[in-house]
C-alpha positions, 0 to 999 in steps of 0.5 A: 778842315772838312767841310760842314753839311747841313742835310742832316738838318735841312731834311729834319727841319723840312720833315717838321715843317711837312708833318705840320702842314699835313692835311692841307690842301693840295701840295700845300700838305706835300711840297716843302715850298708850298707848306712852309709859306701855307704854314706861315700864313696858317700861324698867324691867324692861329695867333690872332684868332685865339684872341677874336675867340674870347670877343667871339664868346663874349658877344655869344654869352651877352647875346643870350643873357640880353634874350634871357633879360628881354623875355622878362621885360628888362634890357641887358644893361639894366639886368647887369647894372642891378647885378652889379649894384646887388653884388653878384659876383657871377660872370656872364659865361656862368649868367649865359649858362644859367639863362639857357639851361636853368631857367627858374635861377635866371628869373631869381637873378632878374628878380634880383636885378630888378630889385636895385 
């Protein structure tokens, strides 16, 4: 029997674990040791903020839709609770947009808010 060698592999494995980490900084892009662990670190908030940045831009949308609601003397609570009972189906990324970029379709949906 011969034994088994594992470079082959080993390099190929260091080589993906090096290529990921390149642009790091200092020899946590360079050295193996120093990129693996930087690597491991890196994916876990990779994984855990790809959740926080859903709450990041909901907070981001409700902000603006409450600017949009308070320049027209209503609060943001109220402004969706009349959207709601009026059954507008639009979601506050689309109400967020249209409060920044359309103006004259927000104060209709307010109106509308206001209504119920």
């Amino acid at each position: 029997m011969s034994k088994v060698k594992h470079s082959v592999a080993t390099r190929r494995r260091k080589h993906r674990t090096l290529k990921a980490a390149k642009g790091f900084w200092g020899d946590r892009g360079a050295q193996y040791q120093q990129a693996r662990r930087a690597l491991m670190h890196a994916l876990e908030y990779a994984y855990r903020d790809r959740h926080v940045r859903k709450r990041d831009f909901r907070s981001l949308w409700i902000a603006r839709i409450n600017a949009g609601c308070r320049a027209a003397g209503l609060t943001y609570s109220q402004f969706i609770s009349g959207l709601k009972q009026a059954r507008v189906g639009l979601d506050r990324r689309m109400l967020a947009e249209l409060a920044v970029k359309d103006a004259k379709a927000f104060e209709q949906l307010l109106a509308i808010a206001k209504k119920k």
